[in-house]
Structures are given as C-alpha cells and as structure tokens.
DSSP file (Angstrom, degrees, kcal/mol; ACC not computed):
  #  RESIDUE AA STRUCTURE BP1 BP2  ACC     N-H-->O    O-->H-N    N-H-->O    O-->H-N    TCO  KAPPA ALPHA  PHI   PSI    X-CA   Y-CA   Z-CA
    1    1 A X    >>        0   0    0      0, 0.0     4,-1.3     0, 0.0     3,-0.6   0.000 360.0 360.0 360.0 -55.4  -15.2    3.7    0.8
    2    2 A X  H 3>  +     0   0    0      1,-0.2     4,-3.4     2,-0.2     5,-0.3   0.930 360.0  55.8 -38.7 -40.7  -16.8    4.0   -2.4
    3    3 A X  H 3> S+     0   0    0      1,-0.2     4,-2.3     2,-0.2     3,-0.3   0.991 110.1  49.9 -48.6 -40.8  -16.6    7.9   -2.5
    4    4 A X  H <> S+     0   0    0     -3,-0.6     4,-1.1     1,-0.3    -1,-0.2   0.680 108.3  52.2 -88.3 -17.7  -12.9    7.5   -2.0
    5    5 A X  H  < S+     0   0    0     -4,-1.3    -1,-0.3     2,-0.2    -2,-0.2   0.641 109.3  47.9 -66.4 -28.5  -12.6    5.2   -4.6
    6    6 A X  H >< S+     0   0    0     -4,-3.4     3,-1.4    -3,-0.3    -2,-0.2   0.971 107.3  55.9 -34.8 -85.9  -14.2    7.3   -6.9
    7    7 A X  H >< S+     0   0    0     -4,-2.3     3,-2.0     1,-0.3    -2,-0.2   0.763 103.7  55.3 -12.7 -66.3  -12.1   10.2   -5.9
    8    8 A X  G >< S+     0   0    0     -4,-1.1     3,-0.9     1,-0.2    -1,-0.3   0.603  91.9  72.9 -75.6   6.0   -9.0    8.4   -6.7
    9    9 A X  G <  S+     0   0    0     -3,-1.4    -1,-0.2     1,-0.3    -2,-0.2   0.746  89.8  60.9 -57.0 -36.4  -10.2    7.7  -10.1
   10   10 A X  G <  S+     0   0    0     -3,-2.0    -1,-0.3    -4,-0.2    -2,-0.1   0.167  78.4 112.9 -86.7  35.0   -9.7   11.1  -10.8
   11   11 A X  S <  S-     0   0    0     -3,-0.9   116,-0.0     1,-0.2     3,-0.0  -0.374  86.7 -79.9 -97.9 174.1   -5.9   10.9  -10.0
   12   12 A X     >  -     0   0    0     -2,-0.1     4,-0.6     1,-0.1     3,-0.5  -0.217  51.4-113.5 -48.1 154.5   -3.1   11.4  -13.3
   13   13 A X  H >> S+     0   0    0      1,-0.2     4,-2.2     2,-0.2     3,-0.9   0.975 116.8  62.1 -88.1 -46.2   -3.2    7.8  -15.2
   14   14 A X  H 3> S+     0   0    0      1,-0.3     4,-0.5     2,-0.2    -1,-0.2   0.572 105.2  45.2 -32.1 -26.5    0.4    7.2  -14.2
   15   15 A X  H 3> S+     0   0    0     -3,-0.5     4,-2.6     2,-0.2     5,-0.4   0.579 109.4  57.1 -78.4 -29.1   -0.7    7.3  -10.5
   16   16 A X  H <X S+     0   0    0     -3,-0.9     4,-3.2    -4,-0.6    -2,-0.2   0.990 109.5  48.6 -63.6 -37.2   -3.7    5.1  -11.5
   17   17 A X  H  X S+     0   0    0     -4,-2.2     4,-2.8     1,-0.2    -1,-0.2   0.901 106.1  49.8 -66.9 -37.5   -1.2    2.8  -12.6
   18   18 A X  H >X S+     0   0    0     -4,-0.5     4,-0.9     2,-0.2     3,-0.6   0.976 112.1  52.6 -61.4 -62.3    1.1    2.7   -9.8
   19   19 A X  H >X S+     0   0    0     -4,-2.6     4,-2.2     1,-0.2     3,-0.9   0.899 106.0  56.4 -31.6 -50.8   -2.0    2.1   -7.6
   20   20 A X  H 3X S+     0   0    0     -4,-3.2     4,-1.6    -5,-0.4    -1,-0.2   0.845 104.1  47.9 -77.0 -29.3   -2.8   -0.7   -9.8
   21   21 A X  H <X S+     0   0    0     -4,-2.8     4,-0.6    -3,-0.6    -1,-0.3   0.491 114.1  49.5 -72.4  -3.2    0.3   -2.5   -9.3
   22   22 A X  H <X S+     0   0    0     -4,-0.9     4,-1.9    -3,-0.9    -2,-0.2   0.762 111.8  53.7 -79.7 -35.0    0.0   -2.0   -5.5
   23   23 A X  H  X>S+     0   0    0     -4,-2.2     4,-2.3    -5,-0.2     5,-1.1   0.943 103.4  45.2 -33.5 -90.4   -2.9   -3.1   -6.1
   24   24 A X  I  <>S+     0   0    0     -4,-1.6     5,-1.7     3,-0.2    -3,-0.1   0.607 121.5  41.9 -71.9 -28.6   -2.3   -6.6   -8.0
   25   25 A X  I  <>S+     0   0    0     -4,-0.6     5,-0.9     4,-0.1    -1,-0.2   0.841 114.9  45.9 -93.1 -13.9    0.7   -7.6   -5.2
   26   26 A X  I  <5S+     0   0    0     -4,-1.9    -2,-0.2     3,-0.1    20,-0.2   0.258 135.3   2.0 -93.4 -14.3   -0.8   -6.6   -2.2
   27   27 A X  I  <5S+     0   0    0     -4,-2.3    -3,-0.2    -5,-0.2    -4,-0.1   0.592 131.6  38.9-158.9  -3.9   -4.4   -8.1   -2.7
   28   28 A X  I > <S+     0   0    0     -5,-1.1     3,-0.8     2,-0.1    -4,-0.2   0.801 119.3  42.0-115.1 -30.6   -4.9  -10.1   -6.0
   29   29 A X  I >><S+     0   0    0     -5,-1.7     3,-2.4     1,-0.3     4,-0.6   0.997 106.0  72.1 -51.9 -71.5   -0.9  -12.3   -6.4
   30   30 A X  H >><S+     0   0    0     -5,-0.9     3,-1.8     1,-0.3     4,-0.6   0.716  89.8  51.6  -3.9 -51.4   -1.5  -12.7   -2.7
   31   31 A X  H <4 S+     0   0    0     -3,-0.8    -1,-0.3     1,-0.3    -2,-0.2   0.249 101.1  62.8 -86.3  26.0   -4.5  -15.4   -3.6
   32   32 A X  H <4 S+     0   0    0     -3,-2.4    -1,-0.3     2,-0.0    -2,-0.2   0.249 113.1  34.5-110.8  -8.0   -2.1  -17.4   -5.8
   33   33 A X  H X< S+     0   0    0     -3,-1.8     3,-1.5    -4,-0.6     6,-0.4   0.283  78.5 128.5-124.2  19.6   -0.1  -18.0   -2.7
   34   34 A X  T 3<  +     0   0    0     -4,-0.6    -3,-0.1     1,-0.3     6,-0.1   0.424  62.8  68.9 -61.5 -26.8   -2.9  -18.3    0.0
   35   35 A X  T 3  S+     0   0    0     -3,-0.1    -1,-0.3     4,-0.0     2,-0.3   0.289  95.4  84.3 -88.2  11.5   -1.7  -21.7    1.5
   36   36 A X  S <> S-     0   0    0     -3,-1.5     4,-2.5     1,-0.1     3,-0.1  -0.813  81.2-130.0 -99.8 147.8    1.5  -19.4    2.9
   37   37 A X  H >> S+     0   0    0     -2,-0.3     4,-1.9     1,-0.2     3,-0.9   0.997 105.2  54.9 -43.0 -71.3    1.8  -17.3    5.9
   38   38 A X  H 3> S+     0   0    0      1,-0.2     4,-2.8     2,-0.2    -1,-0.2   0.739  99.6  57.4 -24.5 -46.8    3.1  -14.4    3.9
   39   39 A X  H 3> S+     0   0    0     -6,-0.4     4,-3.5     1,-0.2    -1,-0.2   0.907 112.0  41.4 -80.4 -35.5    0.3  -14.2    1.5
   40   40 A X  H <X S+     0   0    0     -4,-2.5     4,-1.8    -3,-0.9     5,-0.5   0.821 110.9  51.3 -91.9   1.1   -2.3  -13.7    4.2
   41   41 A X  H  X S+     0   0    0     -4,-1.9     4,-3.6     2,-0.1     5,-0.2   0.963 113.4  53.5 -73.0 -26.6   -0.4  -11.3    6.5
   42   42 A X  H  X S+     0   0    0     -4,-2.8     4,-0.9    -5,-0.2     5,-0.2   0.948 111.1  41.9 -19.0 -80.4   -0.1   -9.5    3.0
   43   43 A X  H  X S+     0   0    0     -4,-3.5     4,-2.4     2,-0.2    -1,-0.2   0.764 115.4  50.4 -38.0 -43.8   -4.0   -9.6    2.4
   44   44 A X  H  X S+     0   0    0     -4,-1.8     4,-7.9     1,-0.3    -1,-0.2   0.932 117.3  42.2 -74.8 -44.4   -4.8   -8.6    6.2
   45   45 A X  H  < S+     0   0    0     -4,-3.6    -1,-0.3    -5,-0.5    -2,-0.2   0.780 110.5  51.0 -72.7 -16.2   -2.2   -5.6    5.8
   46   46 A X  H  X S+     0   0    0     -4,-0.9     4,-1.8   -20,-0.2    -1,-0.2   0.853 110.8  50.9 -86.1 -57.7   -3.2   -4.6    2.6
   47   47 A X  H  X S+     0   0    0     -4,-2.4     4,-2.0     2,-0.2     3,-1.0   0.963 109.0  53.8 -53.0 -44.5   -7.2   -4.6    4.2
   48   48 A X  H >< S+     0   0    0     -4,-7.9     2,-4.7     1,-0.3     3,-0.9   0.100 108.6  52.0 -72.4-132.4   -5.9   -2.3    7.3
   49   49 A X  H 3> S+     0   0    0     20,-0.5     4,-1.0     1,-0.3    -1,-0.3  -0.103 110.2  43.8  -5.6 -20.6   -4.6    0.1    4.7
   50   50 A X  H 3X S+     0   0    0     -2,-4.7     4,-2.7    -4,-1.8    -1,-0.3   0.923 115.4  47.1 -94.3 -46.0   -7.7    0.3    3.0
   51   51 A X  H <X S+     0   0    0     -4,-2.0     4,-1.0    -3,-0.9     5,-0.2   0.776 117.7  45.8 -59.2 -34.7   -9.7    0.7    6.4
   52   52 A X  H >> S+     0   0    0      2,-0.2     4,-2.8    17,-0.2     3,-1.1   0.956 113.8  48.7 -86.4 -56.1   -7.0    3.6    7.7
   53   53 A X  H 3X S+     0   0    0     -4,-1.0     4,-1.4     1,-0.3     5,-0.2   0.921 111.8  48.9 -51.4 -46.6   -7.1    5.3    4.3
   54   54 A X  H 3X S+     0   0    0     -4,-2.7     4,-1.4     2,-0.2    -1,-0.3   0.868 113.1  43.6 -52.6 -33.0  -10.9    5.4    4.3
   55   55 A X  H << S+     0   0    0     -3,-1.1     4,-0.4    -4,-1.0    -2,-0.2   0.818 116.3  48.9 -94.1 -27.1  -11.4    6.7    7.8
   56   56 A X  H  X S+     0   0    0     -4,-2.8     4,-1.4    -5,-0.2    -1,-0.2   0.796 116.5  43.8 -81.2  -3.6   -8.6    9.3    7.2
   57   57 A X  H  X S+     0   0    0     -4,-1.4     4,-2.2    -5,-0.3    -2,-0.2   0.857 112.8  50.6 -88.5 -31.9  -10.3   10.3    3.7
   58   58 A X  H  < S+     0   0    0     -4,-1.4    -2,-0.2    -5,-0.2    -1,-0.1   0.282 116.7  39.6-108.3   5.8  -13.5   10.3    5.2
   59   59 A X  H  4 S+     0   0    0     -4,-0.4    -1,-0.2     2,-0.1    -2,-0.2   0.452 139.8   6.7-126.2 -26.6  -12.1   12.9    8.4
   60   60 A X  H  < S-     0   0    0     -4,-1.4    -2,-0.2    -5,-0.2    -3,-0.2   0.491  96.4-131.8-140.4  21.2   -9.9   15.1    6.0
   61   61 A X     <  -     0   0    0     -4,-2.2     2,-1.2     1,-0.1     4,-0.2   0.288  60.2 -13.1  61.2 167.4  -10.5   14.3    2.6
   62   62 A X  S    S+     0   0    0     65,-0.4    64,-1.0    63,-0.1    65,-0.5   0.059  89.9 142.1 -31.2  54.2   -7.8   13.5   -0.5
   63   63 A X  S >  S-     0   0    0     -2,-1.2     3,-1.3    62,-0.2    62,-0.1  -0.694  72.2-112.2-119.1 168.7   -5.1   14.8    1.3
   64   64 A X  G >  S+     0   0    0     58,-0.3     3,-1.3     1,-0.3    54,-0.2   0.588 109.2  82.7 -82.3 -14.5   -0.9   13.8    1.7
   65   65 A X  G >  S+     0   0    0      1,-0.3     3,-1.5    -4,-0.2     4,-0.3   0.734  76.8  73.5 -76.1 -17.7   -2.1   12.9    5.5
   66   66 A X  G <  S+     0   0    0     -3,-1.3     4,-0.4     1,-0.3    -1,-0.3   0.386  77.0  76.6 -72.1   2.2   -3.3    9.0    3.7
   67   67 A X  G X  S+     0   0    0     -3,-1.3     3,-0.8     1,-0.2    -1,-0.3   0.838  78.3  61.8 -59.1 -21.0    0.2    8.2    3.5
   68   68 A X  G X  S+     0   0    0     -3,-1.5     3,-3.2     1,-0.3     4,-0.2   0.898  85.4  78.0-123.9 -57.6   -0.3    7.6    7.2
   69   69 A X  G 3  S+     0   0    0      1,-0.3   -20,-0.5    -4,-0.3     3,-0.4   0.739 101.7  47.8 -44.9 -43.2   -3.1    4.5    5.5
   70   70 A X  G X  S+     0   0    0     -3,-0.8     3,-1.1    -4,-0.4    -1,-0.3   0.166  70.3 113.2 -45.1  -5.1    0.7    2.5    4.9
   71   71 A X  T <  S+     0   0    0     -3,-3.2     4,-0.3     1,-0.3    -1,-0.2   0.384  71.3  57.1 -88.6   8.1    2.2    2.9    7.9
   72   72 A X  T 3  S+     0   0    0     -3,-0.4    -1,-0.3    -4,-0.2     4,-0.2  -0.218  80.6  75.7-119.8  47.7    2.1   -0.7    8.4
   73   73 A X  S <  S+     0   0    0     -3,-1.1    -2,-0.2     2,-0.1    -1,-0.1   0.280  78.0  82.0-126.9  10.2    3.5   -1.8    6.0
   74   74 A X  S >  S+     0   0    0     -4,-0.3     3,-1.4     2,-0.2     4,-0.4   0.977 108.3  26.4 -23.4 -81.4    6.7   -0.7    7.7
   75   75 A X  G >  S+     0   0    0      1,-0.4     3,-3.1    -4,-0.3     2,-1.5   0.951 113.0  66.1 -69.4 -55.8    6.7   -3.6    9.7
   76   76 A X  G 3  S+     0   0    0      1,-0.3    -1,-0.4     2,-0.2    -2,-0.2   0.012 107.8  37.7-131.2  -2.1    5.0   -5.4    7.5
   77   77 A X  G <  S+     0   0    0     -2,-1.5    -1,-0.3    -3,-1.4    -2,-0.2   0.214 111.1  59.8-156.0   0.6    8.2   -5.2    4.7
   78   78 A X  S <  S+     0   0    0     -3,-3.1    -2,-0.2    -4,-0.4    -3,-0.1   0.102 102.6  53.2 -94.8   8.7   10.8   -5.6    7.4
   79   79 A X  S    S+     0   0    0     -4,-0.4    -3,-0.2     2,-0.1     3,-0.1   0.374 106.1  57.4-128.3  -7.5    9.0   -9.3    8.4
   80   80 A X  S    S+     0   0    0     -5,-0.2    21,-0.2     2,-0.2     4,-0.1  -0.218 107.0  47.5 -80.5  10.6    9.3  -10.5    4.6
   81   81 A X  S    S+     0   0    0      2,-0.1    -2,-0.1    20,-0.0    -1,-0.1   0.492  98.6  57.5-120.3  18.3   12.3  -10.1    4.6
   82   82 A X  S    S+     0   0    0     -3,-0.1    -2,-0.2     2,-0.1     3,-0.1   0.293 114.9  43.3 -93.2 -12.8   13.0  -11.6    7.4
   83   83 A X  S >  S+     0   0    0      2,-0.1     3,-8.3     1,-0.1     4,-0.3   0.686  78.8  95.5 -80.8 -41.8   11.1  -15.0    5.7
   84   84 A X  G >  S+     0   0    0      1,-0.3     3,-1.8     2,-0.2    -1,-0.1   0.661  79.6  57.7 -51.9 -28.3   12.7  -14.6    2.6
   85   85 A X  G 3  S+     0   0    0      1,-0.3    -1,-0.3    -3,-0.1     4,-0.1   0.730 109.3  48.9 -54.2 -41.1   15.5  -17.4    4.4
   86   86 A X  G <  S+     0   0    0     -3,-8.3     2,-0.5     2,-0.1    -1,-0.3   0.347  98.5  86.8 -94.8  19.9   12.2  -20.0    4.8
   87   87 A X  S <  S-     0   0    0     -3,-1.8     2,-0.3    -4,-0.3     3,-0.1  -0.937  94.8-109.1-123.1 131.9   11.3  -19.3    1.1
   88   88 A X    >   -     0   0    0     -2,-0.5     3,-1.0     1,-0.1     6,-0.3  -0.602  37.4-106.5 -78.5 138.9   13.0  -21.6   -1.6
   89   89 A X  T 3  S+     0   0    0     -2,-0.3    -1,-0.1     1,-0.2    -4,-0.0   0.036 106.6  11.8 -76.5 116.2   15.8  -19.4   -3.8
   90   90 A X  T 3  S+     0   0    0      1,-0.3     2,-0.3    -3,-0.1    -1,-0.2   0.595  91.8 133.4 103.1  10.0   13.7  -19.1   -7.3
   91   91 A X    X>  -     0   0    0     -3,-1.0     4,-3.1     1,-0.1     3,-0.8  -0.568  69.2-113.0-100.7 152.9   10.4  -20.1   -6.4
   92   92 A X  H 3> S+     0   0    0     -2,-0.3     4,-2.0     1,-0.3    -1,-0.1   0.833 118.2  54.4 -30.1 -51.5    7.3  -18.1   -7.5
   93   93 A X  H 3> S+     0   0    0      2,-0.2     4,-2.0     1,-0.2    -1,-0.3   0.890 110.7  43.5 -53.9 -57.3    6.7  -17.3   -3.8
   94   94 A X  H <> S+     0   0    0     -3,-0.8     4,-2.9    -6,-0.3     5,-0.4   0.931 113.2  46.8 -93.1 -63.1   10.1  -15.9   -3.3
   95   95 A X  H  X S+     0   0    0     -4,-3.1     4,-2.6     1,-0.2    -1,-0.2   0.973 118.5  53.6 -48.8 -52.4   10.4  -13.7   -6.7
   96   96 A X  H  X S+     0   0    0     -4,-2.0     4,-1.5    -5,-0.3    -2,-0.3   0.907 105.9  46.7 -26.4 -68.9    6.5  -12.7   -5.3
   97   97 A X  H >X S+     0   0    0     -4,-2.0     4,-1.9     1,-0.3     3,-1.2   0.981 111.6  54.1 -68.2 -59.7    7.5  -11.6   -1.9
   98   98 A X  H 3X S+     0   0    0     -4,-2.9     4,-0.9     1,-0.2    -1,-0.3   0.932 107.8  47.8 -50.3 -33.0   10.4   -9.5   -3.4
   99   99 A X  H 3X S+     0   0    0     -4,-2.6     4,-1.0    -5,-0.4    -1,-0.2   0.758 108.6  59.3 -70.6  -9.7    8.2   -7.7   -5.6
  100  100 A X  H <X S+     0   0    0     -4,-1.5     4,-3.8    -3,-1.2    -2,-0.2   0.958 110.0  37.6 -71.0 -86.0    6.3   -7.4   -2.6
  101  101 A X  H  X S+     0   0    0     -4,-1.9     4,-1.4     2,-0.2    -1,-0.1   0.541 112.8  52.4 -18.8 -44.9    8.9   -5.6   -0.8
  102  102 A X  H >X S+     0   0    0     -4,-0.9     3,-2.0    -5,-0.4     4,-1.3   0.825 115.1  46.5 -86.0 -83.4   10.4   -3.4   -3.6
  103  103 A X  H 3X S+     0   0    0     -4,-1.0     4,-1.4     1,-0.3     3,-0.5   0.566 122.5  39.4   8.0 -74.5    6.3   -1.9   -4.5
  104  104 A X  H 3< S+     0   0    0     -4,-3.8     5,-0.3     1,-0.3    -1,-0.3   0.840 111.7  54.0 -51.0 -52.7    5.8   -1.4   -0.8
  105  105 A X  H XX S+     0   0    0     -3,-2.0     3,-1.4    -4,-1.4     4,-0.6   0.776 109.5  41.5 -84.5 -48.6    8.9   -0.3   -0.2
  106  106 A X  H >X S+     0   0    0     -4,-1.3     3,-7.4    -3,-0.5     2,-2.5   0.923 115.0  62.1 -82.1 -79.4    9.1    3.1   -3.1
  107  107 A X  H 3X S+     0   0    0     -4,-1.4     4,-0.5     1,-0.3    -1,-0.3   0.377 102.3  50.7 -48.6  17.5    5.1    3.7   -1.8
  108  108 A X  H <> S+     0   0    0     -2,-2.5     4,-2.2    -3,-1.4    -1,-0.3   0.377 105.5  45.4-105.8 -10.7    6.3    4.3    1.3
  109  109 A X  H << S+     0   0    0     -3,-7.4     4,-0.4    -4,-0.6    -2,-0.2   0.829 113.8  51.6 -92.1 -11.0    8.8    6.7    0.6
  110  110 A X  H >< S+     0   0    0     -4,-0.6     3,-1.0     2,-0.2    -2,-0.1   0.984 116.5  46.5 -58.1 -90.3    6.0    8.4   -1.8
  111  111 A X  H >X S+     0   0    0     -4,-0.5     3,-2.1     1,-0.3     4,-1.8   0.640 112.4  50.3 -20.7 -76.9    3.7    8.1    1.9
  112  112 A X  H 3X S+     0   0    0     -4,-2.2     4,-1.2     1,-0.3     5,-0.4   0.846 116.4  38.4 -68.8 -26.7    6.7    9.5    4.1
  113  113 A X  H <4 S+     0   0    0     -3,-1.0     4,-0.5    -4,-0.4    -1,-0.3   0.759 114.7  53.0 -87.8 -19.5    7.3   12.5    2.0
  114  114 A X  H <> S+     0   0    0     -3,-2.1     4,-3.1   -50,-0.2    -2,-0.2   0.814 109.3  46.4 -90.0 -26.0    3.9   13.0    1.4
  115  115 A X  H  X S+     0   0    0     -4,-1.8     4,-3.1     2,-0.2    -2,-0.1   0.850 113.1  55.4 -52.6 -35.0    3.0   12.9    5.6
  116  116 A X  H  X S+     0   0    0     -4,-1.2     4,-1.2    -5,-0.3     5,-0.4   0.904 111.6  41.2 -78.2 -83.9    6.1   15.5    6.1
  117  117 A X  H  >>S+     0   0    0     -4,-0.5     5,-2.7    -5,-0.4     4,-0.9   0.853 116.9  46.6 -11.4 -54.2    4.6   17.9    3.5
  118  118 A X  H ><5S+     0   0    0     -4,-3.1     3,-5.1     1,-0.2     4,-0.5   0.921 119.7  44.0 -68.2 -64.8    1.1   17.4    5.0
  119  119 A X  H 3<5S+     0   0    0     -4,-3.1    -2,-0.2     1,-0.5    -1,-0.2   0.564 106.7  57.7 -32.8 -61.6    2.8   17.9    8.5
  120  120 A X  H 3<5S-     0   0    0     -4,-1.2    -1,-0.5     1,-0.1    -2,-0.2   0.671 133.3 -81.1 -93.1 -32.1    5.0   20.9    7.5
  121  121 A X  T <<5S+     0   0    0     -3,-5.1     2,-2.6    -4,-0.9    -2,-0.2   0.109  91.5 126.5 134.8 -38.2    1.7   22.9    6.5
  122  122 A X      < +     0   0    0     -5,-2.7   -58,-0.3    -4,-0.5    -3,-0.1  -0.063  22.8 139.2 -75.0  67.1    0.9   21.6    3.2
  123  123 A X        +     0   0    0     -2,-2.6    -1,-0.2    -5,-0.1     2,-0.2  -0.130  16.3 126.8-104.6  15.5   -2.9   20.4    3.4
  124  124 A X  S    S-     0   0    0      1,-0.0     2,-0.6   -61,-0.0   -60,-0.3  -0.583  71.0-104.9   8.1 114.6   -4.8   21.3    0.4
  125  125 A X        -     0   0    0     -2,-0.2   -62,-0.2     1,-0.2     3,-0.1  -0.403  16.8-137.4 -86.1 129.3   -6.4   18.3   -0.8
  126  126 A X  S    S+     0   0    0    -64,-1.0     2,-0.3    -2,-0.6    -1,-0.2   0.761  91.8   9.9 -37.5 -37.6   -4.8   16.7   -3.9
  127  127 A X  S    S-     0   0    0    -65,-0.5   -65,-0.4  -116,-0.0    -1,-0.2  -0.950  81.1-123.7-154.5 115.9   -8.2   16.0   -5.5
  128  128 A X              0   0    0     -2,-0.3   -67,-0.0     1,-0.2    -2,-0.0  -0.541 360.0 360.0 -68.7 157.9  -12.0   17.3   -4.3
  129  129 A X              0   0    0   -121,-0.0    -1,-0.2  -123,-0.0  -122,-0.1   0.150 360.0 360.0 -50.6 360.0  -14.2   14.7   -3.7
C-alpha cells in the first residue's frame, strides 16, 4: 500500500488535490458524523476502495484499470440518496452527504472513462512505480 501511495505522489498537483478532497469526505468528514449510519458505510466503502486499488496496483501497476477501485461507490452514492429523506433539510449531516455524492459522483465518471480506455487497449501505466 505504501508503494502505491508513493506512486501517486508523483501525480500533477491538481490531481493531488482532487484526491485530497476525496480524501477529506470519504474518510476524515466521515468521523465528525460517526454516531450516523451513513458516515460509517462511507468509511467502510472508502476502506474497500483503498483495498481494491491496492491489489489492482499491486497486479498491474498505475494504470486506468484502478478506476475499477470505485466501483462501489456506485451503489454506495445511489443509497445516500436514498437517506437524504431521513436526514434533516440544512443540517451539517445533510450538506455533508451531498458533498458526498457530488465528489463521488464526478470520480466516477473520471473511473468509468478511465476503465473504457484501459478496456479499449489503452494500458500504459499513467505513472512508473
């Protein structure tokens, strides 16, 4: 896991940044709402994505195929919004879970376009190790 953290160190700082706001709703806001459902299915889903990304960096290296590391948050951003109803209109939680949503929501269209690429042929890894 380190290596791969490493590795993505070396990414453009605009990517770093985007990372770091995936980052900072998916595993550190999360603990400011920890006595909600939401915040740990969050945590849990945000931990498989780092456990899928690792074992697919660590079987083909930096490559468009770790969009795949996301793929649950598919469900995982169609089931907060399916809450949003039990969350009261304006509360910290609520504005949370929506940022939640929108984040996930544009890295997964990064992650689907990048899988179709890898899929299509393009497999050159984005960054050596």
């Amino acid at each position: 896991m380190f290596r791969f953290l490493r590795t993505m160190l070396k990414l453009p700082k605009p990517w770093l940044v985007w990372i770091g706001v995936m980052v900072i709703m998916n595993l550190v806001a999360p603990f400011l709402f920890l006595d909600t459902l939401e915040a740990k299915v969050v945590l849990a889903t945000f931990m498989l994505g780092v456990v899928l990304q690792t074992a697919i960096f660590s079987a083909r290296g930096f490559v468009r195929l770790l969009g795949l590391g996301h793929s649950a948050w598919i469900p995982l951003v169609i089931w907060l919004w399916t809450r949003l109803d039990l969350i009261s209109p304006g509360s910290s939680t609520g504005y949370w879970l929506i940022g939640v949503m929108a984040v996930n929501t544009v890295s997964l269209v990064i992650d689907v376009t990048d899988v179709i690429r890898y899929i299509n042929g393009d497999r050159t890894p984005q960054l050596e190790i």
